[in-house]
N, C-alpha and C positions, 0 to 999 in steps of 0.2 A: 330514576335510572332508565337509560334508554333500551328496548328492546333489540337484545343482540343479534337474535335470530332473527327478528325483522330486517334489520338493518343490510342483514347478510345476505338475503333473499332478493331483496331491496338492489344491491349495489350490486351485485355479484353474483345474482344469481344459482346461490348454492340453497340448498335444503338443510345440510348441517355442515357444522365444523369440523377441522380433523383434527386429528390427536394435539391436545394441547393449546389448542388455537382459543377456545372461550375462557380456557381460565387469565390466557394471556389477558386478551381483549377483554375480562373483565376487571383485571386489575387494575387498568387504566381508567376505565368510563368509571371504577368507582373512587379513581383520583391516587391511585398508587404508583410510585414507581415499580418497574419488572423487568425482569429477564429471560428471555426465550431463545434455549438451546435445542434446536432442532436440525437432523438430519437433512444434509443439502436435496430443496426437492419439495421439504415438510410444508412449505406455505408460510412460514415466517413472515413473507413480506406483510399479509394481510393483517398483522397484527397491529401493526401503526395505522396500515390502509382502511379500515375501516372505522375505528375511533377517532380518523383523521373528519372525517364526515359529522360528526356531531361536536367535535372539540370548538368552543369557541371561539377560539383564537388561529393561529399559525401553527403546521407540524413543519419544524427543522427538521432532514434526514441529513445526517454526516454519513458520505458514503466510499471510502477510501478510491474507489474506482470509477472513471467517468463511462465506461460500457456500462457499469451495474445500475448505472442514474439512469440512462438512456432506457434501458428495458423496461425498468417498473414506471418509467413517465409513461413510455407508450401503451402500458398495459392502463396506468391511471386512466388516460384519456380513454379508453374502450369502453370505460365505466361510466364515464361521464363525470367522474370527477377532477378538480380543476388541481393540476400541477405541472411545476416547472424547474428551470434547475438553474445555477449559474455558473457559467464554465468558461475558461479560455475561450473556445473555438468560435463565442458567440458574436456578433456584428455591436457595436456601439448600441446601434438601433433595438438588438432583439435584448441585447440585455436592461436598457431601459425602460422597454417594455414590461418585460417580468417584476422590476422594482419596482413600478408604478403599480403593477395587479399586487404585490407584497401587500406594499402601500394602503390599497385602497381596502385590501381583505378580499379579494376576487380571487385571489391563490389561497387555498387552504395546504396544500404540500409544496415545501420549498427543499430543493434537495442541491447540496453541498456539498465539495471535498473538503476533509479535515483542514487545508492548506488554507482555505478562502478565509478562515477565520485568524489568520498572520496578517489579513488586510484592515489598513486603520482603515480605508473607507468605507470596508462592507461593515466594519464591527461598528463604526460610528451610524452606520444605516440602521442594522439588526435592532441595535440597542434603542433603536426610537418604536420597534415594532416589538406588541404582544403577543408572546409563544405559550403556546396549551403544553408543547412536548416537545423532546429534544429527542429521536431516534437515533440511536449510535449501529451502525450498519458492520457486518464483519468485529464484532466488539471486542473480540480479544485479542487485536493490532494495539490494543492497550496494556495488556499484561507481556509485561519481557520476560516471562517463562513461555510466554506464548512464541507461537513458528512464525509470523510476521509481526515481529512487535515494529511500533510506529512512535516516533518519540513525540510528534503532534498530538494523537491521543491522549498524550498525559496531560494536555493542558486543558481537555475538555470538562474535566469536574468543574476549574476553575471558571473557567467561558458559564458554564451551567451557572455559576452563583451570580457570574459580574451581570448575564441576561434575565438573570433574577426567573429561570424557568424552572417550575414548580416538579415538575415530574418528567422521568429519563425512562425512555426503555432500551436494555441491549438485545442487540440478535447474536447470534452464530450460530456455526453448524459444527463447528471443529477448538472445543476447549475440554480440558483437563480438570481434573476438580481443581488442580491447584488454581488453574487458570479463573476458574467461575469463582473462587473465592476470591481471587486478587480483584478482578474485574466490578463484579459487585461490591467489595467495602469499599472501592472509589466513587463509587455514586451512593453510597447510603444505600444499596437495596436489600431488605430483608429478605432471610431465607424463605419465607414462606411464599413471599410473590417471584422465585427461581422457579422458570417452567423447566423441566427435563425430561422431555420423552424418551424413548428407548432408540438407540442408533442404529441394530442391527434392523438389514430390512433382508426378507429372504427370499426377494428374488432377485437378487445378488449375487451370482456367482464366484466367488473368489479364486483365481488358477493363480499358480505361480510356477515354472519351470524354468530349471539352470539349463542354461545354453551360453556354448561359447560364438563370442560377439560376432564372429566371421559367418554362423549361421543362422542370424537372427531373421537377415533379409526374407531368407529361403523359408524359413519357418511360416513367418509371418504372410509367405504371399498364401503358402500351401492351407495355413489355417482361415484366411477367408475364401477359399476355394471350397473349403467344408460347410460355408456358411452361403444363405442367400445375401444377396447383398441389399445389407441392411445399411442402416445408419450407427456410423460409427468415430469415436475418436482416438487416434495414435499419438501415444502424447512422447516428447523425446526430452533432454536436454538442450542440446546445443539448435541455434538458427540452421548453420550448413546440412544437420541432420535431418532437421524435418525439409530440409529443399532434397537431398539425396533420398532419403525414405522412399516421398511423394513421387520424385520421377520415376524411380523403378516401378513402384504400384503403377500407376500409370503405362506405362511400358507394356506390364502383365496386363492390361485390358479394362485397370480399375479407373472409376471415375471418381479421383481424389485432389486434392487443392493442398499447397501447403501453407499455414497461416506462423507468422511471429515479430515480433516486434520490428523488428530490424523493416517490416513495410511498411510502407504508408499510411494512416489513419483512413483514408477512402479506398487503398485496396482494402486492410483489412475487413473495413465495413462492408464490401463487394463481397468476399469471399463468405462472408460470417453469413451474411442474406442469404447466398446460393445456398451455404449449407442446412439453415433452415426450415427452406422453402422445398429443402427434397432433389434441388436441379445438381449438387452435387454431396453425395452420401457421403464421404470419407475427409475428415480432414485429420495432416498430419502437422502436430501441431506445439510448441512448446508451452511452460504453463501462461505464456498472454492470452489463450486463448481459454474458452471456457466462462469465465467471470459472467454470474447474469445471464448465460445461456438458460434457457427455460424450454428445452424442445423433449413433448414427452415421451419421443419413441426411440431415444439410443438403445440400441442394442446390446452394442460391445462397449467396452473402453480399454484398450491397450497400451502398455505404460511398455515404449520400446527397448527404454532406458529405467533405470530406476528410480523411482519420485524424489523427490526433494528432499521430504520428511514424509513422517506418515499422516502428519496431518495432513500434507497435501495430498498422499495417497487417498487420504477419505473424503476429502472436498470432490478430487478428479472424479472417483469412481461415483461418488454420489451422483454425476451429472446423466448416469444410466436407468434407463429402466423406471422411468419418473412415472410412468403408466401404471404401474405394475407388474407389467410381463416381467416373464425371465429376460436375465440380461449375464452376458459376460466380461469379468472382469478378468485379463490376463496380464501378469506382470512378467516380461524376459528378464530374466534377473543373470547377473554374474558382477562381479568385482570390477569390471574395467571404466567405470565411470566412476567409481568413489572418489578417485584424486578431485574430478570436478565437484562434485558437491564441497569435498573437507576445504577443498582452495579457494572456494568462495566464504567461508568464515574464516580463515583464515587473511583474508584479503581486506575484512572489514575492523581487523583489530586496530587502533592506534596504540603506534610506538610509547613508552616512555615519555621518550624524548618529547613527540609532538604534543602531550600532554603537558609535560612541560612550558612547551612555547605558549600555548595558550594562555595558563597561569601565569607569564611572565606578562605577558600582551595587557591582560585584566589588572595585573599591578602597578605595571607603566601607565597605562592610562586613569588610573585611580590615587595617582598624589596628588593630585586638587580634589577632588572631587570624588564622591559614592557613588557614582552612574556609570555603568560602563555602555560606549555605544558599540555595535557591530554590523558588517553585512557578511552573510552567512558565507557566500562565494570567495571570497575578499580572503577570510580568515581559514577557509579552507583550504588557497594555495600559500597562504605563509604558513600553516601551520603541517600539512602534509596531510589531513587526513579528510576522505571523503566526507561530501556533507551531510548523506545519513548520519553517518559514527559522529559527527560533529556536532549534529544535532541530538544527539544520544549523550556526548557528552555533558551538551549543556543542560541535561533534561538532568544529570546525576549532578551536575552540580548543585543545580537546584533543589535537590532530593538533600543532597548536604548542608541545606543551610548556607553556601558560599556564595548566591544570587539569587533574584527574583527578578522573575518577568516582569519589566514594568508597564511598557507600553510596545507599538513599534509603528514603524513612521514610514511612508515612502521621500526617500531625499530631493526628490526631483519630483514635482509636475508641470507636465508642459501642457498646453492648451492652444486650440485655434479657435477664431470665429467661424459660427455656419450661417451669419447673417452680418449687416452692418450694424454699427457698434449704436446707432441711435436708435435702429429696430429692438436690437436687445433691450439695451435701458427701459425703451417705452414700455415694457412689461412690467415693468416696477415701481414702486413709489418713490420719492425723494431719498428717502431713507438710506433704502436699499440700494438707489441708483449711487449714491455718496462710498457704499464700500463695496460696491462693485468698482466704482472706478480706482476705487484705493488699492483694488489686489490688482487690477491692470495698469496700474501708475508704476505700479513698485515692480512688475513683472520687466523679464528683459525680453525685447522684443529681436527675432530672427526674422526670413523673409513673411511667413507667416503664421511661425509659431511662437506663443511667449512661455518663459519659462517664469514659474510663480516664485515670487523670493519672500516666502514666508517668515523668513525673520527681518527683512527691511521692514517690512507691513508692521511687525511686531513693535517697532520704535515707533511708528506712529499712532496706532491703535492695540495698545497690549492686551495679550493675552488673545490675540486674536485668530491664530492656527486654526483651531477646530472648527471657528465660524465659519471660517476662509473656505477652510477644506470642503465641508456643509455647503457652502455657496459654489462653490466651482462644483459638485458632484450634480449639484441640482438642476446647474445651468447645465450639464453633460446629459444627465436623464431626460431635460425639456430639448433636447436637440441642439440649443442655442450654440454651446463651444463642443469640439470634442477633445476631450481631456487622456492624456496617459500619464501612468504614475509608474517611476522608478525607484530603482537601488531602494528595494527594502530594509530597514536599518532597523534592528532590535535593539531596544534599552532597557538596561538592566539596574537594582540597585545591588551596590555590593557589600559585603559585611567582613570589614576588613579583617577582624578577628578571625574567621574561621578562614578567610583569606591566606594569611598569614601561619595557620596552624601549621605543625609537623608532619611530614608524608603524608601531604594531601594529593598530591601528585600519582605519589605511587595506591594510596586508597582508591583512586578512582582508576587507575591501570588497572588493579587487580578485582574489580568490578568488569572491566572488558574482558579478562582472560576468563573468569567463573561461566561469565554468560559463554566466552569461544567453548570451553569446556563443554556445558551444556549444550550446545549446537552439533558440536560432534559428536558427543553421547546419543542425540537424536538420530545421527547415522550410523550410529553403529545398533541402533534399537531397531532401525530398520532394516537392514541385513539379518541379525537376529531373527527376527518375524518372520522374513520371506523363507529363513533356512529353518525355522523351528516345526517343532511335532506336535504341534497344536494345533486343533483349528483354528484355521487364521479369523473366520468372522466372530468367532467369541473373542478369542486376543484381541478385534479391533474396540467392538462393542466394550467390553472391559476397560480399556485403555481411557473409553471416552464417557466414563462412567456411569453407562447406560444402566438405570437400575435393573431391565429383566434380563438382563444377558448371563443365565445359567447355565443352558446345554451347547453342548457342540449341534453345529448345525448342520452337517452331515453330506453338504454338499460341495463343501468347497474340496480345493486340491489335498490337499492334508486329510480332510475326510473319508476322502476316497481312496486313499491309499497310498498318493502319490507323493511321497517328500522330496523337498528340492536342497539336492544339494549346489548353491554357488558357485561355478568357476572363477580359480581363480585369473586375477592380470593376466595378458601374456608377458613373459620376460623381457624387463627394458632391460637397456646395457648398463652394467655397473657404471654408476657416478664417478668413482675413484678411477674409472679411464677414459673420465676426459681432462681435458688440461685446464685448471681454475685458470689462470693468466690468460691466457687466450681467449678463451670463453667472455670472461668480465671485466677485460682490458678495457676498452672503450664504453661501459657502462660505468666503471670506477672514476673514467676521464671526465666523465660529463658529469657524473655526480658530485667530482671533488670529497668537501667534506662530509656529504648526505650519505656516504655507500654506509651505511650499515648491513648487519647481516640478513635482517629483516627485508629491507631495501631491493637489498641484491638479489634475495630470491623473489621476490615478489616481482620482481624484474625477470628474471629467468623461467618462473611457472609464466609469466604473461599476462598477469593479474596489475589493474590499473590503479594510480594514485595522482593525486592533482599534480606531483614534480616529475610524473613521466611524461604530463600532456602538456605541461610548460615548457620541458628542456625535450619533444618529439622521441623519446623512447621508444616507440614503438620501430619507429625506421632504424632502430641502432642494434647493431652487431650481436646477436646473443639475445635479445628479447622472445620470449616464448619457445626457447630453446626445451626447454622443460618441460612443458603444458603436461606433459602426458603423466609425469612421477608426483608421485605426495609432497608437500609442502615441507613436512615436516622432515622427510628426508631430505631434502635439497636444502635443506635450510641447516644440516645437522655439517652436510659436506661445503655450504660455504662457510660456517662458522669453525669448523677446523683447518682451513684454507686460511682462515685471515687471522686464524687466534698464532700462524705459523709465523 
């Protein structure tokens, strides 16, 4: 057994651990899978970080987020220990680099998005290398009780068997018991190796005050006017809010940045640096921002708008006060953004129908044959529904017994030379050089790219795909070709019996409306909270089944005295006066037979689907007419409109 506390001292620098931290790290060095639910802030990372240093083998980390990879690399490296990550953004050059240190064992942490393991060529790489541990980052994007479930995540028990890797640990900061129950019987992890520290932290300040939205600005500039200016985060909804927020603070004299997706990947990273280098205190910001932020003197966190869910409310607020000190947590709370949060679950259901076409799609192509092939993008504009939900479907299919992943392929690889073709050969023996030239014989050549035709090769040399694949990835690691691989195609096997069953169609519908159900229960739990007479830090503590969370903690807003009541929306105009035919004429015209009533409002809230970006809805007459009313309103007054 290695000495933990050494090791800790060792690498890190610390004299002891914090709460929770060596039972974790010892459940591992004594060969156990575990689970470590900790408060965002609590040091979770270091729980893989440091048995990663004596693990024999390779630490896989899955990390849904490529900011979250980028921060704990560069903290690795501070340590001296060796890790690296594989990501899009990387050069040909850097990422054959890192598969080479994989390779040789010079990387001990390799750190991954869920998605990289849809890749036949990294999973044909992985599976030639031995892993000590599989790290599951953010772990309860695998339970669909959970606030960002991830339909990739579910395939990870299985990747854990086909990798033959011995032991899993999960992190989080933000699950339910039901969530850690789900979560852990997918990997095998015993109750007794679940770490759970207590979540309330009390120098947290929890505020929450109703205000109507017209004076939130004004609030908000006057409440950091009470404050030194410190280091702080404004978190919003919407892009245009945090650019509108930001410029006003600004204006008032503040020195604040706005960050959100809709910018570039090098602004953001610009912005994110200033902010925590101190050169500028305030960002306003939506929730892209935050992930893997690790700065330990936030102040405040002010949520302008109302969070998402309340998980995310405890993730956000968790990002304060990581020192210690007091910190303020204020939420502006009123009604006028709930249409936005309800319209975004509501935006992710698939129709019926679309459920439908897919089932039809998997039957047409399975009268020959048990295999169904697919590209994800492909099947998501014939079938209308986004390809998260898409992917969620095919995850409940599979939950049903009606497919199994089987493999997945890229359909295309193309390749150039970075040398002439008798420099290459000369690096090989006869052998080799014979089916090297065989995948470039059969390849079709452009000015000077070729493209692989792995089933020509296949007539002359069978069963030769994977070799093939193996050899062109190898020749791309050694610099020799540079290779790119497309159109990802998932193969499935299918079982036509349960294929075939009765109201399978609608069984798996009424699996998307339970979870939409559930989503919006989440927002209306959230309202709840903000407007209840409880303290809020035991309500959250409790919620997240903190074992010591008994007492009210006497400082938050509710504590003190102060209850919030909600404002409500301001009054839109009655629906019933405006004119349906006018309004959805030319949305009817372009959709033909697709106007459903679903359709049409999803079309008039302004909420997107693959046949409004095929047929440019968004340019047409009436789109986002809506934005501002509830779904399910709009949805009630076009479905009386057409049922006329």
């Amino acid at each position: 057994m290695h000495n933990a506390h050494a090791l800790l001292k060792q690498y890190f620098g610390f004299n002891a651990f914090r709460e929770g931290q060596e039972q974790v790290v010892s459940n591992i060095l004594n060969g156990l899978s575990a689970a470590a639910i900790f408060p965002t802030g609590s040091g979770k990372s270091l729980c893989y970080q440091l048995p990663a240093t004596v693990l024999p083998h390779l630490t896989l980390v899955v990390s849904p987020l490529l900011a979250l990879m980028q921060d704990q690399l560069a903290f690795l490296k501070t340590r001296g220990i060796s890790a690296a990550s594989i990501d899009s953004t990387q050069t040909p050059e850097e990422a054959a680099s890192v598969l080479d240190g994989v390779s040789n064992g010079s990387i001990k942490v390799l750190m991954i998005s869920v998605e990289r393991l849809n890749n036949e060529r990294f999973r044909r790489f992985i599976g030639g290398i031995e892993i000590s541990l599989l790290v599951v980052d953010e772990a309860h994007c695998i339970s669909e009780w959970g606030h960002n479930f991830r339909p990739d995540y579910l395939k990870l028990p299985s990747y854990q068997r086909e990798l033959n890797i011995s032991q899993v640990l999960l992190l989080t900061a933000t699950a339910t018991s039901k969530v850690i129950a789900d979560m852990s019987s997918k990997f095998a992890i015993d109750d007794n190796s679940i770490t759970l520290t207590g979540f309330y932290r009390p120098n947290l300040h929890l505020n929450a005050i109703g205000i109507e939205e017209a004076s939130k600005q004004r609030y908000l500039t006057e409440w950091l006017q009470t404050r030194k200016l410190v280091s702080g985060i404004i978190y919003v909804t919407l892009q245009k809010s945090a650019e509108s927020v930001a410029s006003q603070l600004q204006r008032a004299g503040y020195s604040v940045m706005a960050y959100h997706a809709g910018m570039d990947s090098e602004q953001r990273k610009a912005i994110q640096t200033k902010f925590m280098s101190g050169e500028v205190p305030i960002i306003v910001a939506t929730i892209a921002f935050g992930m893997g932020i690790d700065k330990s003197d936030i102040r405040f966190v002010v949520h302008y708008d109302l969070p998402k869910s309340i998980e995310n409310y405890a993730q956000e607020i968790g990002r304060a006060g990581r020192d210690g000190s007091d910190s303020e947590c204020l939420v502006l709370a009123n009604k006028d953004n709930l249409n936005v949060l309800e319209n975004f679950v509501y935006g992710d259901t698939p129709e019926l129908s679309a459920i439908c076409t897919v089932i039809e799609q998997i039957k047409e192509q399975t009268q020959q044959s048990d295999q169904w092939e697919l590209m994800l993008n492909q099947l998501s504009s014939t079938s209308n529904i986004r390809p998260l939900s898409l992917k969620t479907l095919l995850v409940y299919l599979e939950m049903q017994g009606v497919i199994k992943a089987k493999y997945s392929y890229f359909a295309e690889y193309k390749y150039k030379l970075q040398t002439t073709l008798a420099t290459l050969m000369s690096k090989f023996d006869p052998e080799r050089q014979q089916f090297i030239n065989a995948i470039i014989d059969t390849s079709a050549k452009a000015k000077i790219w070729y493209s692989a035709d792995l089933k020509q090769l296949e007539t002359f040399i069978p069963n030769s795909r994977g070799r093939a694949i193996k050899a062109l990835d190898y020749l791309d690691q050694k610099q020799l070709i540079e290779l790119q691989s497309k159109q990802l195609t998932q193969v499935y096997d299918v079982y036509q019996d349960k294929l075939q069953g009765q109201g399978l169609a609608e069984s798996l519908f009424n699996q998307f409306t339970t979870k939409e159900r559930s989503e919006i229960d989440r927002i209306n739990f959230l309202v709840n909270f903000f407007g209840s007479s409880h303290c809020l830090s035991l309500q959250l503590a409790q919620y997240f089944s903190d074992p010591h969370a008994v007492a009210a903690c006497g400082s938050c807003s509710v504590c003190l005295g102060h209850l919030t009541q909600l404002p409500e929306p301001k009054q839109l105009q009655e629906l019933d006066t405006y004119d349906f035919d006018v309004i959805s004429a030319d949305a009817i015209s372009k959709l033909k037979t697709n106007d459903s009533a679903v359709l049409l409002t999803r079309f008039l809230c302004g909420l997107t689907t693959p046949i409004f970006t095929k047929l440019k809805m968004r340019q047409t007459y009436g789109f986002a007419k809506f934005e501002h009313y509830r779904f399910k309103d709009v949805f009630n007054w076009v479905n009386k409109h057409k049922e006329k």
